[in-house]
C-alpha positions in Angstrom: -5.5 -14.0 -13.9 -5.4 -11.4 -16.6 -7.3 -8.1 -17.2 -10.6 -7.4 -16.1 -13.1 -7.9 -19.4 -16.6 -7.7 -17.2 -17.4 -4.0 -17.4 -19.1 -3.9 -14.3 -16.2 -5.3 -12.4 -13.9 -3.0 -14.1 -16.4 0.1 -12.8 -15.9 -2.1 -9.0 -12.2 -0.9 -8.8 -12.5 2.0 -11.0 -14.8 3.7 -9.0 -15.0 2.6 -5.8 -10.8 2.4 -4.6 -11.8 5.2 -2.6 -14.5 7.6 -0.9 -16.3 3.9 0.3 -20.4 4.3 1.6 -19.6 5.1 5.7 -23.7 3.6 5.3 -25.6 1.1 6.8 -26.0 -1.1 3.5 -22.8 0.5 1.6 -22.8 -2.4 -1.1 -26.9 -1.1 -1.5 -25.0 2.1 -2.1 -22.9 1.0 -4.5 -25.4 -1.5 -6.3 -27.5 2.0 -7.0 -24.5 3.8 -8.9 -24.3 0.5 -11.3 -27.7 -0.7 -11.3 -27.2 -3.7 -9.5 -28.9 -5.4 -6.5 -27.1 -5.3 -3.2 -26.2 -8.9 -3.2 -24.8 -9.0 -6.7 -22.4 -6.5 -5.6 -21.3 -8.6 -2.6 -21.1 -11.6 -5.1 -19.0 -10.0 -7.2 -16.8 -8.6 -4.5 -16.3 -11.8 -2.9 -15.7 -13.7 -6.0 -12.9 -11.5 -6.6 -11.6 -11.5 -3.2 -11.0 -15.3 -3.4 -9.6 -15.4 -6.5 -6.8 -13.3 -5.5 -7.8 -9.8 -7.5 -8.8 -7.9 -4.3 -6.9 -8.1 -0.9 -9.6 -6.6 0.6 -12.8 -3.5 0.9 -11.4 -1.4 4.3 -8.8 1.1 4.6 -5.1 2.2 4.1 -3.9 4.1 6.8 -1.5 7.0 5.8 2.3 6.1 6.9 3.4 7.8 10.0 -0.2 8.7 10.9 -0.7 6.7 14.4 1.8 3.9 13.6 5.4 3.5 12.7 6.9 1.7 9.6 10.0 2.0 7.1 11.0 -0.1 3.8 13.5 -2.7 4.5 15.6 -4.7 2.4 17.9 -7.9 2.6 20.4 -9.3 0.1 19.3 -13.1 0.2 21.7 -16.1 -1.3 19.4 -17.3 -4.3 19.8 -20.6 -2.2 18.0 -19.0 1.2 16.1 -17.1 -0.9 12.9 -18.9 0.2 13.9 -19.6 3.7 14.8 -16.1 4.3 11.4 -14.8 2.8 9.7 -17.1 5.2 11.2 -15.9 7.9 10.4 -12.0 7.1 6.8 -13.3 6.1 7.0 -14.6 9.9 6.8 -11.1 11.4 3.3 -10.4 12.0 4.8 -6.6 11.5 5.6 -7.5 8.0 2.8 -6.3 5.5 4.4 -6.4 2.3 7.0 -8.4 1.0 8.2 -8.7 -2.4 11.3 -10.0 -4.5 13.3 -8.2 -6.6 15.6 -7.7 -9.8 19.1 -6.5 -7.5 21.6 -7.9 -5.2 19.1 -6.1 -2.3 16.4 -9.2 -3.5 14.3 -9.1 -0.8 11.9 -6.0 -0.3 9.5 -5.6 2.9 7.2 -2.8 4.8 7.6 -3.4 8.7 4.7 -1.7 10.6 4.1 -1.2 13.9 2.4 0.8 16.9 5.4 2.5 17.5 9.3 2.9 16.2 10.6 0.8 18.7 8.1 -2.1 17.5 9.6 -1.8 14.2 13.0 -1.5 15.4 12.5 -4.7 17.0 11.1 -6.2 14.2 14.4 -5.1 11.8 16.4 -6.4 14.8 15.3 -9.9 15.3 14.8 -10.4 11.2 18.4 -9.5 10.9 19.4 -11.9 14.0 17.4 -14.7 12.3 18.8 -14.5 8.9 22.1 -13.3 9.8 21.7 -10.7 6.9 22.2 -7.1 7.1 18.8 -4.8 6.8 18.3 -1.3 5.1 16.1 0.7 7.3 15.0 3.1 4.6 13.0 5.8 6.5 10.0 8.0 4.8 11.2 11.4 5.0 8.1 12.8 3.4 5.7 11.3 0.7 4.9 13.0 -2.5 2.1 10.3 -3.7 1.9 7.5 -1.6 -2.2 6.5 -2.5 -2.1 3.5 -4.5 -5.3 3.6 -5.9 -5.7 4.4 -9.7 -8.1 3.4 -12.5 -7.5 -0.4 -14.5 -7.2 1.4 -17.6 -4.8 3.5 -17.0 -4.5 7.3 -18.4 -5.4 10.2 -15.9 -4.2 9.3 -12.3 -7.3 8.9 -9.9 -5.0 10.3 -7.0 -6.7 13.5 -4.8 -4.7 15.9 -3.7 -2.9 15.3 -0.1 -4.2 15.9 3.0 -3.2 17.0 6.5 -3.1 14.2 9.0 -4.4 15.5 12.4 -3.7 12.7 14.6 -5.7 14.9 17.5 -8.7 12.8 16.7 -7.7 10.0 17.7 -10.3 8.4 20.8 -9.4 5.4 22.6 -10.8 2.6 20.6 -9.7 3.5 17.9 -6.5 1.6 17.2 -8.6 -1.8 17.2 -11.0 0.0 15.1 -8.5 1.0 12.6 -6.6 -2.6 12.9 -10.0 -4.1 11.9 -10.8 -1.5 8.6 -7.0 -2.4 7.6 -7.8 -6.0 7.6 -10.8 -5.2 6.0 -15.0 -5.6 6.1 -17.3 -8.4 6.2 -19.0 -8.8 2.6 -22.1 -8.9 4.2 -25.5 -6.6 3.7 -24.5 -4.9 6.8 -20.8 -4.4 7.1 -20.7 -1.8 9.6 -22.7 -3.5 12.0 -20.9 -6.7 11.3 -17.7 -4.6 12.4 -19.1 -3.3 15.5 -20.5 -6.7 17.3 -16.8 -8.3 16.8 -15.6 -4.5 18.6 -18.4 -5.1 20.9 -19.4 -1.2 20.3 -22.5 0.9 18.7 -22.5 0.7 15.2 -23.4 4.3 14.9 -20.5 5.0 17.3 -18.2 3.1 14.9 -19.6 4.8 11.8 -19.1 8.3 13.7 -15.4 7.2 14.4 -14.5 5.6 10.6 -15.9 8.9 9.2 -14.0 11.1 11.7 -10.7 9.2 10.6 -11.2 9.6 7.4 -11.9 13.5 7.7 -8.9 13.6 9.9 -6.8 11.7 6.9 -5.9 9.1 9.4 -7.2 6.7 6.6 -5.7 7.9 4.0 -8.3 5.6 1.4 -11.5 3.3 2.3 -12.4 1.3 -0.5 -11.8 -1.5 -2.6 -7.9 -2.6 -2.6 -6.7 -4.2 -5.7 -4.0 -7.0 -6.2 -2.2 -5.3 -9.5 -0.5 -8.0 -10.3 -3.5 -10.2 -10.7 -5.5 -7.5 -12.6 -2.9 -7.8 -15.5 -0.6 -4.8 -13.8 2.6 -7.4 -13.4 5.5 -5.2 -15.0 5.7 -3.5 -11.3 9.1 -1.3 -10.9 10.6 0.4 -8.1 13.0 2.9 -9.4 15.4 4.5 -7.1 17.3 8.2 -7.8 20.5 9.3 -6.6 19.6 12.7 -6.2 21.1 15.9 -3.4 18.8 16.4 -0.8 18.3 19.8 -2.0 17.1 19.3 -5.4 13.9 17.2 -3.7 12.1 20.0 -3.1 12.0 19.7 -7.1 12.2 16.9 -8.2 9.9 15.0 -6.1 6.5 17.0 -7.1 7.3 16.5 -11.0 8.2 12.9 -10.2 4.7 12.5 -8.4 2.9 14.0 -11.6 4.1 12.3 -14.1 1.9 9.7 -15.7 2.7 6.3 -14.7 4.4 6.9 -11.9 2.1 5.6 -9.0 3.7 6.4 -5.8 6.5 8.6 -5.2 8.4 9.6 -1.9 11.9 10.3 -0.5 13.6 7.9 2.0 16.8 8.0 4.2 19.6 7.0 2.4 22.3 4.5 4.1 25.6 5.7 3.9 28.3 3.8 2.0 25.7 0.9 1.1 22.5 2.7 -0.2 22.5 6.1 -1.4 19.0 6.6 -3.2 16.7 9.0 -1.8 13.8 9.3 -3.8 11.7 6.8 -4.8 8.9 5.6 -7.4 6.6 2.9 -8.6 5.7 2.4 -11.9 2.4 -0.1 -12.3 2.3 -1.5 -15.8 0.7 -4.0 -18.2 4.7 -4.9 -19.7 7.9 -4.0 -19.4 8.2 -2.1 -22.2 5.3 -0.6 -21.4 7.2 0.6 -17.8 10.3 1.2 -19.3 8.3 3.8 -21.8 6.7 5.4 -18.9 10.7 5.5 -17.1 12.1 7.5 -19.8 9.7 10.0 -20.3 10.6 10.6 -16.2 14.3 10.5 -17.1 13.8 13.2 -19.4 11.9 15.3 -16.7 14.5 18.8 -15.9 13.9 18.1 -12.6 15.7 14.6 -12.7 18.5 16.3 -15.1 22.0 13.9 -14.7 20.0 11.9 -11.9 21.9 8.3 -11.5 18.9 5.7 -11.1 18.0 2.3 -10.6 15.2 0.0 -12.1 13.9 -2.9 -9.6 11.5 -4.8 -11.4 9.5 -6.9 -8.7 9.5 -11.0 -9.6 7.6 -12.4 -6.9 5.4 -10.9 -4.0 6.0 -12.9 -0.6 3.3 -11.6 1.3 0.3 -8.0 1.0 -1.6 -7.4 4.1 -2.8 -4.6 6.1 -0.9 -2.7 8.5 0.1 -3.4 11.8 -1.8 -0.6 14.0 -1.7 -2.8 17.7 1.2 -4.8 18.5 1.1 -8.5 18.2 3.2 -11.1 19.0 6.2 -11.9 17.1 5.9 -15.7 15.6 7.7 -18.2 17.3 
């Protein structure tokens, strides 16, 4: 699965990552901005869905908004590697899960309704491996919206919004757990949504343009697989940096073309002593390591000790965890 040649596929995830039709024939919607009939739009959604190159069209809910999660980490023996892997995949908690190039091998996102959810998820993953975790908490995000354009260039990120959680109406978390997981790619979506809720549809339009206001969901739209689209040179680079010089160095580090998401973590003392962190998307790794020294040479990141994790292998990219579930046996 390479690039994206089609052009109207390519104006699919260019366009429409974000800002989604809260209508009652959305894909109609979209089929008017490329000249297209509403079912070839579906079609060519759903082909791309099952052929790996979109997870999903629903939502990304901001981190911290109405749930809990942190970025974990294990150091897996290359000969548990897959058994270990299995086991974090296990965790219904567990939405992301990816190998990669360091002795910390194993890189996950544990979600939950709650910090203790979470905490339990970290607890019974290290009991079950017999591994120590890194709990690597968010302290504050800088750029955490994923969504930019295939091509590249000018970052297709809008400026960050103030969550205001006050919105929130009972309901809502299944309503949100169902966006994460993601629409029916049907004529009707929205109504599709709201017989399996067993609610109004205009109710449930209402609600998913109320969250979105509120930046609850942080993006509703069409959510890419990089690595299929050609985007495979994916690197997590880590910065040793003073707490104080964040307030800095994080904005410039946010800004800087290339870099797609940026935010500063916890540290762990004595084991893990990075506290910002970024992704850099690429085609190749020389294209990524191109787009890593023009941020080394940022004055903001001036004598910064870093640390390149190119990602080898992703495990397992699903939605969030917005209502708890049970752990699998």
């Amino acid at each position: 699965m390479r690039h994206i040649t089609d052009p109207i596929d390519r104006r699919l995830l260019d366009e429409f990552q974000r800002d989604f039709p809260v209508a009652e024939r959305p894909f109609q919607v979209l089929g008017n901005a490329l000249g297209l009939d509403e079912a070839e739009v579906i079609h060519r959604l759903s082909r791309m869905r099952a052929t790996g190159r979109i997870t999903r069209v629903g939502a990304t809910i901001t981190p911290g908004a109405v749930t809990a999660s942190t970025l974990a980490a294990v150091s897996a023996p290359e000969d548990r590697l897959e058994e270990v892997a299995a086991q974090i995949d296990a965790e219904p908690g567990v939405n992301h899960n990816y190998q990669r190039e360091d002795a910390w091998n194993l890189w996950f996102v544990a979600t939950g309704p709650d910090r203790a959810h979470v905490n339990n998820t970290l607890a019974r993953i290290s009991r079950s491996t017999g591994l120590q975790v890194l709990d690597l908490r968010l302290v504050r995000p800088f750029n955490v919206d994923l969504g930019f354009r295939m091509t590249g260039g000018t970052k297709n990120v809008p400026t960050a919004r103030k969550v205001d959680a006050s919105v929130m109406r009972e309901g809502d978390r299944c309503l949100l757990q169902s966006l994460s997981s993601g629409l029916s790619l049907v004529s009707e979506p929205y109504a599709a949504l709201a017989r399996s809720l067993k609610r109004d549809v205009i109710d449930v339009m209402e609600r998913v343009e109320a969250l979105h206001a509120a930046g609850i969901i942080s993006r509703l739209g069409v959510i890419v697989r990089h690595r299929a689209l050609g985007w495979s040179a994916n690197a997590m680079v880590v910065w040793d940096l003073p707490a104080e010089r964040i307030d800095t160095a994080g904005p410039a580090l946010a800004a800087y073309p290339g870099v797609t998401l940026c935010y500063e973590r916890n540290p762990v003392p004595d084991v893990w002593p990075y506290r910002l962190y970024s992704m850099i998307h690429a085609r190749t790794r020389s294209e990524a390591l191109e787009t890593l020294a023009g941020a080394i040479a940022l004055t903001e990141l001036a004598g910064a000790r870093h640390k390149v994790l190119f990602s080898t292998r992703c495990f397992k990219q699903t939605g969030a965890l917005i209502q708890a579930k049970e752990a699998a046996a």
